[in-house]
MARMIVEX-589000 format. One record per atom (N, C-alpha, C, CB): residue in one letter; atom name; x, y, z. Coordinates in Angstrom, 2 decimals. Glycine has a CB too. Layout:
% residues N
> res, atom, east, north, up
> a, CA, X, Y, Z
...
//
This chain:
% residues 135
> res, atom, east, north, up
> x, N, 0.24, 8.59, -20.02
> x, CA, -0.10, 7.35, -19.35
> x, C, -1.27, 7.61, -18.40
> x, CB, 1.14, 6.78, -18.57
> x, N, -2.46, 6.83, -18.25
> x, CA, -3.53, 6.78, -18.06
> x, C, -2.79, 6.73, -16.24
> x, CB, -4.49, 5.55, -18.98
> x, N, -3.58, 7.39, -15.09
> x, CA, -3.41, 6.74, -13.50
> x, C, -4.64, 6.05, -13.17
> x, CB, -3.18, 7.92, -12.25
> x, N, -4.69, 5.88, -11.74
> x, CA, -5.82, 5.36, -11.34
> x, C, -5.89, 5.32, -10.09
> x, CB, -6.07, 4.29, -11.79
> x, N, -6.72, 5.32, -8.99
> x, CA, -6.31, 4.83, -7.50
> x, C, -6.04, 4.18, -6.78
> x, CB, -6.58, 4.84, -6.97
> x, N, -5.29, 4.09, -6.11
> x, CA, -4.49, 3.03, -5.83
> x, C, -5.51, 1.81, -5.24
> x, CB, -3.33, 3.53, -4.80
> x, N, -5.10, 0.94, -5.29
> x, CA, -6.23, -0.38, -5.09
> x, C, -7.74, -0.30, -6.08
> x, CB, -6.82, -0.33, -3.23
> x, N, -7.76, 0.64, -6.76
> x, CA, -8.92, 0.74, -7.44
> x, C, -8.75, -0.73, -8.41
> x, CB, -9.05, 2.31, -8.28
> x, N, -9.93, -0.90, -9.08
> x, CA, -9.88, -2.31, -10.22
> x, C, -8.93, -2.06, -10.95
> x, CB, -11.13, -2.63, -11.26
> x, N, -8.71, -0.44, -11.83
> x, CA, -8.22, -0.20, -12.72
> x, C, -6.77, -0.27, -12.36
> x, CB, -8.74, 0.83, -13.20
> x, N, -7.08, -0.01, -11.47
> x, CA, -5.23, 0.28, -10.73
> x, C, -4.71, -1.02, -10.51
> x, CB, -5.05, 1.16, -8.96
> x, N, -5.27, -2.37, -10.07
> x, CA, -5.09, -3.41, -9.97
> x, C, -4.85, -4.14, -11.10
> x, CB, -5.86, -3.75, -9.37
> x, N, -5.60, -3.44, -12.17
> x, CA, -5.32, -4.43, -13.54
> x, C, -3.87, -3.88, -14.13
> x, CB, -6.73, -4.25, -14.93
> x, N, -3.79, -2.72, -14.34
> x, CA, -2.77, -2.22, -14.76
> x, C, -1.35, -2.62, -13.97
> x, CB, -3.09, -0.89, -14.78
> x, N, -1.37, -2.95, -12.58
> x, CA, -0.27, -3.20, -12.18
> x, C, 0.03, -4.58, -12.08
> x, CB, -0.11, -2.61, -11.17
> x, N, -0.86, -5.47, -12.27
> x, CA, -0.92, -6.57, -12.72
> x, C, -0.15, -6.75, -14.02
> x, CB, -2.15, -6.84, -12.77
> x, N, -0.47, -5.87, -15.06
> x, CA, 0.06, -5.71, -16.36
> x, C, 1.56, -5.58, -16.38
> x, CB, -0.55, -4.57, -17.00
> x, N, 1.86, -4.78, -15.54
> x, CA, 3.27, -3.92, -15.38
> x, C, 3.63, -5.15, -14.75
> x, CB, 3.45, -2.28, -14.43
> x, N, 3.53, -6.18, -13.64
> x, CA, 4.17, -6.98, -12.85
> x, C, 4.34, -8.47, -14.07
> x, CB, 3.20, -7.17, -11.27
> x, N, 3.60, -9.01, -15.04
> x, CA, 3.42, -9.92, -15.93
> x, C, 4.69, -9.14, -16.91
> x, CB, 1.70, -10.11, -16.49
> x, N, 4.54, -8.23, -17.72
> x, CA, 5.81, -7.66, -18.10
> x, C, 7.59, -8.24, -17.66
> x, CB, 5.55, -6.30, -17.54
> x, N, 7.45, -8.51, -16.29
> x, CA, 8.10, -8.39, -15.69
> x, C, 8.76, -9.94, -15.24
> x, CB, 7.54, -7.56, -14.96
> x, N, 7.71, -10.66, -15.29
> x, CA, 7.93, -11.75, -14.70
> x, C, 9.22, -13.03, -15.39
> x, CB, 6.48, -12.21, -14.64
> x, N, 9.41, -13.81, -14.15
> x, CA, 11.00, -14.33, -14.94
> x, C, 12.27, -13.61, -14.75
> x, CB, 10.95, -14.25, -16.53
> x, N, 12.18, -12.15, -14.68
> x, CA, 13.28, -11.33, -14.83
> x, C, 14.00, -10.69, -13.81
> x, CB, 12.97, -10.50, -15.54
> x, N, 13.53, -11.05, -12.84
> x, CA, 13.88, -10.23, -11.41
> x, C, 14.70, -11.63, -10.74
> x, CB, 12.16, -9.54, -10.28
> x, N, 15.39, -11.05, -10.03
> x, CA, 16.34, -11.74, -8.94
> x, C, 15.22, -12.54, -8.28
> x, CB, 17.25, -10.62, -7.78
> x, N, 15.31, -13.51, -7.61
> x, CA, 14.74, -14.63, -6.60
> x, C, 14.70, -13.75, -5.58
> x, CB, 15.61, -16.05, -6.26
> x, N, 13.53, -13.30, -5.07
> x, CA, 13.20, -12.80, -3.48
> x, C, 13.93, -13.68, -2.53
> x, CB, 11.54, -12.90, -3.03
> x, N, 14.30, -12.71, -1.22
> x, CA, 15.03, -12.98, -0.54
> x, C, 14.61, -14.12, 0.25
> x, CB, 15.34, -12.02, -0.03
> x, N, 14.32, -13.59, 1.62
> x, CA, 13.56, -14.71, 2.65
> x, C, 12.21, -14.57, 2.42
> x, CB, 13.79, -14.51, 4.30
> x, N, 11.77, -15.90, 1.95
> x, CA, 10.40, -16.39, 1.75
> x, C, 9.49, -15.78, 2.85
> x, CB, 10.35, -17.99, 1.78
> x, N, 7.78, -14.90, 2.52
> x, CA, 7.15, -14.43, 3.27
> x, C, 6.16, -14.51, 2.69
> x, CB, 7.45, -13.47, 3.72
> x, N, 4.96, -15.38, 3.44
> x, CA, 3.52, -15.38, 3.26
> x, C, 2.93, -14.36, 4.19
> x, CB, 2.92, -16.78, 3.52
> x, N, 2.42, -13.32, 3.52
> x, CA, 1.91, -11.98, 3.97
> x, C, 0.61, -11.72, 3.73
> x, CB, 2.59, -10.96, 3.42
> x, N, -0.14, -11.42, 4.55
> x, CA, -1.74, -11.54, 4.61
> x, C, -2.01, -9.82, 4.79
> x, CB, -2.43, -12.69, 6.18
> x, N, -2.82, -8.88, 4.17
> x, CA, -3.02, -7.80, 4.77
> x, C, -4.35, -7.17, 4.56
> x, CB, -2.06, -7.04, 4.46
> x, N, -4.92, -6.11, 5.23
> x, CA, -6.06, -6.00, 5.70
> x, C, -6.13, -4.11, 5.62
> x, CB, -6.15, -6.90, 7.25
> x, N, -6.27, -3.84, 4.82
> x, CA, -6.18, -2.87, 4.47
> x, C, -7.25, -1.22, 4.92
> x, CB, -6.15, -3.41, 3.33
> x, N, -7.43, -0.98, 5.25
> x, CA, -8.58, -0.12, 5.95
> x, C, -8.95, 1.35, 5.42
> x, CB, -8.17, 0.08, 7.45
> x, N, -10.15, 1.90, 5.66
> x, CA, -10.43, 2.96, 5.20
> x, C, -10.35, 3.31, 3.78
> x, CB, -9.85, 3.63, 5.83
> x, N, -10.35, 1.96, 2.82
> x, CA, -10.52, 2.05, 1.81
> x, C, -11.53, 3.38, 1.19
> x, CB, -10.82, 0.85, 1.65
> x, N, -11.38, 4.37, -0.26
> x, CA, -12.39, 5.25, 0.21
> x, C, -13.29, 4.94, -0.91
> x, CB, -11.99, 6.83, 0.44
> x, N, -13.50, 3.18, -1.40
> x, CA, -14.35, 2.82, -2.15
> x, C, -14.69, 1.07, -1.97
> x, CB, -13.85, 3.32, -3.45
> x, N, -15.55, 0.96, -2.27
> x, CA, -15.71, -0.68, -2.07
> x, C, -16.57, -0.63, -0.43
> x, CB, -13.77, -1.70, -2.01
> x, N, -16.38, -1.66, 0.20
> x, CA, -16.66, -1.92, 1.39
> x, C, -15.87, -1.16, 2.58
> x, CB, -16.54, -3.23, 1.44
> x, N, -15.12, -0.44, 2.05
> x, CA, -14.23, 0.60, 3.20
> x, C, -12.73, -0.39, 3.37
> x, CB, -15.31, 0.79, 5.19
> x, N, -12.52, -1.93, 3.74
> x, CA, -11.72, -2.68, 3.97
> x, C, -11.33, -3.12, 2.43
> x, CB, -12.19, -3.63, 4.97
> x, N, -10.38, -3.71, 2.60
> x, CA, -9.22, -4.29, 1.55
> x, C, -9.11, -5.51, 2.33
> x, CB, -7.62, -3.36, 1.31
> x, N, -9.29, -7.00, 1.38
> x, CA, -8.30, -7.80, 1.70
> x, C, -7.20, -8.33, 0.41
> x, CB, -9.03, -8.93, 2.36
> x, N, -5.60, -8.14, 0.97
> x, CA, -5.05, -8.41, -0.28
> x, C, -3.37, -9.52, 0.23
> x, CB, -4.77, -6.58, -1.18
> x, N, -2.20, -10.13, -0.33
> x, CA, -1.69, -10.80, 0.06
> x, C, -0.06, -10.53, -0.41
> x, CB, -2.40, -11.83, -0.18
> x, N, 0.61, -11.07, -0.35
> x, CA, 1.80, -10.78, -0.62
> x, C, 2.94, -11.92, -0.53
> x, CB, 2.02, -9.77, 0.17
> x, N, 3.47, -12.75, -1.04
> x, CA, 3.91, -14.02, -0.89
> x, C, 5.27, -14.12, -1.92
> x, CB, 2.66, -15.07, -1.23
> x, N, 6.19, -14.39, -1.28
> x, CA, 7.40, -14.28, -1.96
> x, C, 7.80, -15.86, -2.30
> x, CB, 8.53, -13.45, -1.02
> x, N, 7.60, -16.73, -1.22
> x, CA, 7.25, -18.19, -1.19
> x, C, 8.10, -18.97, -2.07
> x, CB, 5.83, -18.43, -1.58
> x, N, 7.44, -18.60, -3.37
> x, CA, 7.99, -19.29, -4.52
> x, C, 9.27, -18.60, -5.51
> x, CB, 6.76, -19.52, -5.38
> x, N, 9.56, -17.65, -4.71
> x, CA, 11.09, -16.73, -5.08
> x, C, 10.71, -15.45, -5.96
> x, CB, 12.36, -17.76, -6.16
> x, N, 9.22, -15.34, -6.16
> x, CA, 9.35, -14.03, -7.24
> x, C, 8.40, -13.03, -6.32
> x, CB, 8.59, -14.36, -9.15
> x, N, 7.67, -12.10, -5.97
> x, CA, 6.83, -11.23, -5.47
> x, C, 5.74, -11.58, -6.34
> x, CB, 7.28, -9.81, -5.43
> x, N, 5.14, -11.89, -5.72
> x, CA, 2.90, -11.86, -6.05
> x, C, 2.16, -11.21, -4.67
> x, CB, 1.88, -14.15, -6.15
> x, N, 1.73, -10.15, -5.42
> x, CA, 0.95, -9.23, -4.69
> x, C, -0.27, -9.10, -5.23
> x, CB, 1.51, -8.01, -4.58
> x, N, -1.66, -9.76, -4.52
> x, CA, -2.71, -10.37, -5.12
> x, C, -3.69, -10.01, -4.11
> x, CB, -2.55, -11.87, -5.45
> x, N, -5.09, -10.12, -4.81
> x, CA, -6.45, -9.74, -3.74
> x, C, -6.74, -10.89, -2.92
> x, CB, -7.97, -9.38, -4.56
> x, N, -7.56, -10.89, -1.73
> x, CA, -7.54, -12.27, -1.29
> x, C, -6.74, -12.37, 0.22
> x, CB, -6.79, -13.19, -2.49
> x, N, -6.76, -13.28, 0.58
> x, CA, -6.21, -14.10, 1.86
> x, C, -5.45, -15.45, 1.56
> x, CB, -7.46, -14.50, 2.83
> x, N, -4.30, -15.62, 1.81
> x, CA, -3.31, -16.76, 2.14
> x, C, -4.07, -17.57, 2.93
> x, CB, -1.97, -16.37, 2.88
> x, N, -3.90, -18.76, 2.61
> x, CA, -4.23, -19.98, 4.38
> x, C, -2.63, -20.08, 4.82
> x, CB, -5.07, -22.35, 3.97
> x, N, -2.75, -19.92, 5.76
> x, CA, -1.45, -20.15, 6.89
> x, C, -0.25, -19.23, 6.72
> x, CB, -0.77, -21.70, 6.77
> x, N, -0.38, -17.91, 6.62
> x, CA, 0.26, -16.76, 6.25
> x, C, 1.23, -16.84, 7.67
> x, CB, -0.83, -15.32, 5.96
> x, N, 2.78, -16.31, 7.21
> x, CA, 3.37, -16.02, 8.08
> x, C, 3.43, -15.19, 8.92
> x, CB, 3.95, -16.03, 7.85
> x, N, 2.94, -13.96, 8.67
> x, CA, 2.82, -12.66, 9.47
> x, C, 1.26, -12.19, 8.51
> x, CB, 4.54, -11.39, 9.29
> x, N, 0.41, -10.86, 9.02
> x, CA, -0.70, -10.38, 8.71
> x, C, -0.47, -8.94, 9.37
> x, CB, -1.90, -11.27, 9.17
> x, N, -1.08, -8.46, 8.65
> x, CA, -0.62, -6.46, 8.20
> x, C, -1.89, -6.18, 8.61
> x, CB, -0.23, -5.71, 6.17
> x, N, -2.32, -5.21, 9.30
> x, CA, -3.65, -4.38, 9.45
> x, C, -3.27, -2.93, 9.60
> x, CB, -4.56, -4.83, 10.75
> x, N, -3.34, -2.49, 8.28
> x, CA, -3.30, -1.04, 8.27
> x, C, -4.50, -0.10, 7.01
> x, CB, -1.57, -0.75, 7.91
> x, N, -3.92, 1.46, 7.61
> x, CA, -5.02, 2.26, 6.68
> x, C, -4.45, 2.21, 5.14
> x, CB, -5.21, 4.06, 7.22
> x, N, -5.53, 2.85, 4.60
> x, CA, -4.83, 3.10, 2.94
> x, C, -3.99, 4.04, 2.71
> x, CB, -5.75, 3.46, 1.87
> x, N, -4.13, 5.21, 3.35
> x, CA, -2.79, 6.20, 3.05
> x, C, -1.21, 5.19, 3.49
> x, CB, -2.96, 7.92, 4.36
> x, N, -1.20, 5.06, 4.55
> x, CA, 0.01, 4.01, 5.32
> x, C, 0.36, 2.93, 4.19
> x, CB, -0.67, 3.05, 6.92
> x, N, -0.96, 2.33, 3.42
> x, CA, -0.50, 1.26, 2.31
> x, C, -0.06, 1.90, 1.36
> x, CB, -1.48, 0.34, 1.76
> x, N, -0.42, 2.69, 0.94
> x, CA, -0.17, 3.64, -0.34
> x, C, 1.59, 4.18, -0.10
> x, CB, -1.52, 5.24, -0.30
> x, N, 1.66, 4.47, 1.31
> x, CA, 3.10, 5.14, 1.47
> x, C, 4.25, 3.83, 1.36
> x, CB, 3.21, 6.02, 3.16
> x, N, 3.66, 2.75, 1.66
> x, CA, 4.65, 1.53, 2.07
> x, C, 4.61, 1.23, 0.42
> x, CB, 4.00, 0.06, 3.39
> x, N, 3.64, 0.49, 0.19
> x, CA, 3.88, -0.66, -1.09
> x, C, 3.84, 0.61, -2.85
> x, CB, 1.91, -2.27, -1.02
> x, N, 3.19, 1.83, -2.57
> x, CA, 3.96, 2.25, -3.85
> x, C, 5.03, 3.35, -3.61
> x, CB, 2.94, 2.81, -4.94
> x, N, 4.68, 4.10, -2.12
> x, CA, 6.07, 5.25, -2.21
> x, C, 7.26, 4.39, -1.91
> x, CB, 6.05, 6.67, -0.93
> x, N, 7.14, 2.94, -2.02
> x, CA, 8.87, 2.31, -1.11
> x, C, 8.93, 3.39, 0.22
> x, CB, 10.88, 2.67, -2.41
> x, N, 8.04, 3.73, 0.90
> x, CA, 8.69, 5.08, 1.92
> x, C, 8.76, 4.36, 3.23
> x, CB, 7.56, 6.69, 2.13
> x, N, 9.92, 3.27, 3.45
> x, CA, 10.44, 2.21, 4.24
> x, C, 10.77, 3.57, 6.05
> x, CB, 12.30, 1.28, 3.09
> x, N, 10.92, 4.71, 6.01
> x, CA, 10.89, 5.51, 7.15
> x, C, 9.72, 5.50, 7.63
> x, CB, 11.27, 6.73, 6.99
> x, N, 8.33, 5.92, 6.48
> x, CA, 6.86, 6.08, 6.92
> x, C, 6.40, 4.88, 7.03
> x, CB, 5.96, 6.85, 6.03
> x, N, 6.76, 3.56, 6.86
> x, CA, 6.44, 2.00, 7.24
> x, C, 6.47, 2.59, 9.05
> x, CB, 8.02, 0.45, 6.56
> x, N, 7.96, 2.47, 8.85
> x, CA, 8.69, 2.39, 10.60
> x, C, 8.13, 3.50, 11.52
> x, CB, 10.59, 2.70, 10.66
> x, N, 7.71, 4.39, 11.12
> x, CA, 6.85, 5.59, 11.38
> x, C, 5.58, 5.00, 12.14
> x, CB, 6.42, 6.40, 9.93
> x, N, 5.12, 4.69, 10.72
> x, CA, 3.01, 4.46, 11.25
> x, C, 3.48, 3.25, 12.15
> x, CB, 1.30, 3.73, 9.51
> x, N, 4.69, 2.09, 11.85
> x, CA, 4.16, 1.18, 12.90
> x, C, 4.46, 1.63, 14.47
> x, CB, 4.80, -0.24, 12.62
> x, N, 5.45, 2.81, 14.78
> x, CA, 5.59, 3.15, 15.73
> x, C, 4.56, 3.89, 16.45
> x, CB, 6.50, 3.57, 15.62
> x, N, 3.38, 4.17, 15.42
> x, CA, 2.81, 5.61, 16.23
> x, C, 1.24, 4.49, 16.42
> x, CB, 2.66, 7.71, 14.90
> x, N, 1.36, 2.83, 16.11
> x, CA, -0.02, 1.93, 16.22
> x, C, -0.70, 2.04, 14.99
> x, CB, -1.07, 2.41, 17.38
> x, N, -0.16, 2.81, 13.81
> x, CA, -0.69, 2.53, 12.83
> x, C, -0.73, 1.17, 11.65
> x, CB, -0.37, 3.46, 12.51
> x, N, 0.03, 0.67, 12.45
> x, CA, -0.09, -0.96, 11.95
> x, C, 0.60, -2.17, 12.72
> x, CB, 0.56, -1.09, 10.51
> x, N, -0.85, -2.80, 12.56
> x, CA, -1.15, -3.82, 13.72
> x, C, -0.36, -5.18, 13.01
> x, CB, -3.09, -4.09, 14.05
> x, N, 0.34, -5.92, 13.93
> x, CA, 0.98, -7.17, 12.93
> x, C, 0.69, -8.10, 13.79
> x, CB, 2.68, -7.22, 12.46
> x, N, 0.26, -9.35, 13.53
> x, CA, 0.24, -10.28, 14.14
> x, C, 0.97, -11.37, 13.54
> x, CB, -0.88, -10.47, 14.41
> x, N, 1.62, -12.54, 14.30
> x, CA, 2.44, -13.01, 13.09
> x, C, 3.71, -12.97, 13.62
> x, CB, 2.32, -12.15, 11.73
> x, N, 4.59, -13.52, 12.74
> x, CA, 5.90, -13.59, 12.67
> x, C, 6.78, -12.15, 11.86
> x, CB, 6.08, -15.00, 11.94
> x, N, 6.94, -11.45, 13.49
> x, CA, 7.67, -10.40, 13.35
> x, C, 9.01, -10.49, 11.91
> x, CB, 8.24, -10.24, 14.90
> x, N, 9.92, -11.66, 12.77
> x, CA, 10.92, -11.94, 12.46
> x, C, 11.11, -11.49, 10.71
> x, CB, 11.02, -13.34, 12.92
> x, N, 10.12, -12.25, 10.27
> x, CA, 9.92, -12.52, 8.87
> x, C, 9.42, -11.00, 8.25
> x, CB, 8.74, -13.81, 8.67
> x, N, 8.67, -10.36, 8.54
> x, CA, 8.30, -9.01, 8.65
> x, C, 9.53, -7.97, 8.11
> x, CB, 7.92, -8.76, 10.20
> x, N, 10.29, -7.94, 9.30
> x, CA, 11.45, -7.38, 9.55
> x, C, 12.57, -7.27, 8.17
> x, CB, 11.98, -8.23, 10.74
> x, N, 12.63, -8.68, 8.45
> x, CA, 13.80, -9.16, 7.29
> x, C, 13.39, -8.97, 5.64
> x, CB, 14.09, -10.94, 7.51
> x, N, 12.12, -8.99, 5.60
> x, CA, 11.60, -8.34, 4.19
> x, C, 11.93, -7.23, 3.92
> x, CB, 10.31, -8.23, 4.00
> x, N, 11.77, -6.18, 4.95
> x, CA, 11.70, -4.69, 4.75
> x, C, 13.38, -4.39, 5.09
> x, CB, 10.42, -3.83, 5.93
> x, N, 14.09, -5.08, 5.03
> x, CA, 15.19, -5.23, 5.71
> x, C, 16.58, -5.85, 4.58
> x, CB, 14.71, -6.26, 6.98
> x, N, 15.90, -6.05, 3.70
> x, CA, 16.31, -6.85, 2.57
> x, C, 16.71, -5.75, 0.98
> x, CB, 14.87, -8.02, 2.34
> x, N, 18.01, -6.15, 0.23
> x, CA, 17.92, -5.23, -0.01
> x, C, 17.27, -5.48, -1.69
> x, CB, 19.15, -4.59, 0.39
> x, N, 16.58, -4.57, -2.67
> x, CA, 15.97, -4.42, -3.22
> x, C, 16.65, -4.37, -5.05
> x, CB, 15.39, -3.49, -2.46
> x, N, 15.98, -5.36, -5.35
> x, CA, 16.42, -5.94, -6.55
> x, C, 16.16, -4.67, -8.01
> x, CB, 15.43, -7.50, -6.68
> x, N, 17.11, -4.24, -8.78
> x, CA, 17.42, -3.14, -9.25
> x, C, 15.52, -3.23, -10.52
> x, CB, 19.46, -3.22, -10.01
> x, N, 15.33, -4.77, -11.30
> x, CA, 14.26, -4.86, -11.70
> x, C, 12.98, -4.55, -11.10
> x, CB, 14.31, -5.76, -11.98
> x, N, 12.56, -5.05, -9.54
> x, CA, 12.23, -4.88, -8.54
> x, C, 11.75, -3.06, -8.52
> x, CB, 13.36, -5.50, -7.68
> x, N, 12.75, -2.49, -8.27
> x, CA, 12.68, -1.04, -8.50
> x, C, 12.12, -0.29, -9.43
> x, CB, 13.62, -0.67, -8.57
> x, N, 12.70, -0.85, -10.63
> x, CA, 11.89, -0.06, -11.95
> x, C, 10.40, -0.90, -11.85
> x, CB, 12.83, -0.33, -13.82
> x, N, 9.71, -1.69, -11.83
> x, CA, 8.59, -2.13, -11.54
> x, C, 7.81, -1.24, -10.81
> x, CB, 8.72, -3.20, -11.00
> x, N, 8.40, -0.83, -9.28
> x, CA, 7.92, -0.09, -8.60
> x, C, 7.62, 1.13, -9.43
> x, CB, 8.65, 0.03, -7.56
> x, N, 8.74, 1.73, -9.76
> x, CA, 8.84, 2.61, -10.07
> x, C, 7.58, 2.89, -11.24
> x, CB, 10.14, 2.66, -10.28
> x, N, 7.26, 1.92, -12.01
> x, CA, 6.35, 1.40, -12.93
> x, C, 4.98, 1.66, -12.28
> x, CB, 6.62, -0.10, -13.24
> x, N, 4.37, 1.17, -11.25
> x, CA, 3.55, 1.20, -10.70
> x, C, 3.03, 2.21, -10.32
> x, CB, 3.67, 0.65, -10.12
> x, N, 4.17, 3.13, -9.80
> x, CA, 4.52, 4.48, -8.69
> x, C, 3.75, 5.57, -9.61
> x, CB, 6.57, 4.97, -8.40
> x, N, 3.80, 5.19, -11.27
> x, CA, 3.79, 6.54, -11.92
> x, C, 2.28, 5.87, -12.53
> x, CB, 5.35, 7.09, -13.15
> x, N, 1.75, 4.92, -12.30
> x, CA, 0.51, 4.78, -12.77
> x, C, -0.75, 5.05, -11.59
> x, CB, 0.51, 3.34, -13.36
> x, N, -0.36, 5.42, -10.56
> x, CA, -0.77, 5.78, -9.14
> x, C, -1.15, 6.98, -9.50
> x, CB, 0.27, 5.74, -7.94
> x, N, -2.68, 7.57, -8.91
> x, CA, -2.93, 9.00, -8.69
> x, C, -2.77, 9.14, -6.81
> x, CB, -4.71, 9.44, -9.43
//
């Protein structure tokens, strides 16, 4: 199986691929979250990332871009994104945000209860899907 870097095009199309696979089949996301994030130190493109995350409509879409009227907004580096959204590494989330490595503005509440929520077994192998197309 081919990898790629994470946020790279290639890496974006492919997990796009893996998430369409998928779609329909997963449990209804929990508490609805329009998630805006801002990604940093990218080590290609313009250095920044903008990308989104919206459960909203009950399934996970994780897409390039900006939400209008997002519930909460993420400003973190790319290693920190890389550890959160493909290692699942929910300790190194709670970690970087403790040590200022990610800035939230927004509705904590909603934040919280995402990462807080527990994780749909399809959900997982997806990840897991993703996890192994990651260099």
């Amino acid at each position: 199986m081919a990898t790629y870097p994470f946020l790279s095009n290639e890496w974006i199309d492919a997990a796009r691929q893996v998430r369409d696979e998928y779609q329909g089949r997963a449990q209804p996301a929990g508490e609805a979250v329009r998630m805006n994030q801002v990604i940093t130190d990218v080590p290609f493109g313009e250095g920044a990332m903008l990308a989104h995350l919206d459960t909203s409509s009950g399934t996970v879409e994780m897409e390039l871009g900006h939400l209008d009227a997002p519930d909460v907004t993420l400003t973190l580096d790319y290693a920190t994104a890389r550890a959160i959204f493909v290692d699942q590494n929910r300790d190194e989330a709670m970690q970087a945000f403790m040590a200022g490595k990610i800035k939230v503005q927004g509705d904590m509440a909603k934040l919280l209860g995402m990462f807080q929520a527990q994780v749909d077994p399809l959900a997982g192998e997806v990840a897991e899907r993703i996890k192994a197309l990651t260099e």
